[in-house]
N, C-alpha and C positions, 0 to 999 in steps of 0.2 A: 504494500500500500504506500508505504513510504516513497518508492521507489516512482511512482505513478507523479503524485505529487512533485515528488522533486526535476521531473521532466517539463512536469507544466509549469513550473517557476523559470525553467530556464528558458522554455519556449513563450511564457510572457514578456522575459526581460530580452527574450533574442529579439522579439518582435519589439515591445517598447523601443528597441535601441537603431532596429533596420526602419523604421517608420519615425522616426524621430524629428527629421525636416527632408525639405523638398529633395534634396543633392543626397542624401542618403534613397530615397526612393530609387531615384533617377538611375544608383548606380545599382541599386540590386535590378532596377527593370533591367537595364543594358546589359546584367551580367548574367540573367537570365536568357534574354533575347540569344544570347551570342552563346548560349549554352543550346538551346533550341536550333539556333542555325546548325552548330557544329554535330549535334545528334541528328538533326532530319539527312544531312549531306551523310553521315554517316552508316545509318542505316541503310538509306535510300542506296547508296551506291558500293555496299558494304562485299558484294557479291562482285565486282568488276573488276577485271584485272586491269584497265585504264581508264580515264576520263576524259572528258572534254577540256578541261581546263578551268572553264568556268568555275568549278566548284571550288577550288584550289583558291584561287583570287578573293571569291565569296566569303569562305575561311578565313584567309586572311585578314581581310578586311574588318571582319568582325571581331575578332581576334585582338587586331589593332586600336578598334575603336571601345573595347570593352577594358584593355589593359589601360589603355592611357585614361579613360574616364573613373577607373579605381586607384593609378598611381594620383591623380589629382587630387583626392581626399576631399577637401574644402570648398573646392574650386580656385581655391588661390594655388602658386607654384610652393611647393616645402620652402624654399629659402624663405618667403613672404612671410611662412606660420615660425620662423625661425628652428623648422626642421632637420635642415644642413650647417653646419658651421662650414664660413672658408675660412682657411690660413693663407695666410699669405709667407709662408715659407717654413 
């Protein structure tokens, strides 16, 4: 019983935490999405020993626009949120 409970706490606080503001939304939609791309292309063409190409690029792309919209966190760049230190030697 215990065990039950402590699932749904975590799954309240995952949720309170992924719905929290707009750019948190935004990024689990996109990370979703790009999960959804890469499984349909997946499955769909799971059986082929080659492609057209398209699907390859499709991937890609998704891939690119999911990564760099979770590397952005905030929407500002990390140095902004004072995430990176530079040195200067």
């Amino acid at each position: 019983m215990a065990d039950h409970a402590g699932a749904r706490s975590w799954l309240r606080s995952w949720r309170r935490e992924a719905l929290s503001d707009e750019w948190r939304v935004m990024q689990l939609v996109v990370a979703l999405a790009c999960l959804f791309v890469t499984a349909s292309i997946g499955f769909t063409y799971a059986r082929d020993i080659g492609v057209a190409g398209w699907q390859l690029w499709t991937w890609l792309v998704s891939v690119v626009v999911a990564v760099s919209v979770l590397l952005a966190g905030s929407g500002r760049p990390a140095v902004a949120r004072g995430g990176l230190e530079l040195s200067t030697g």
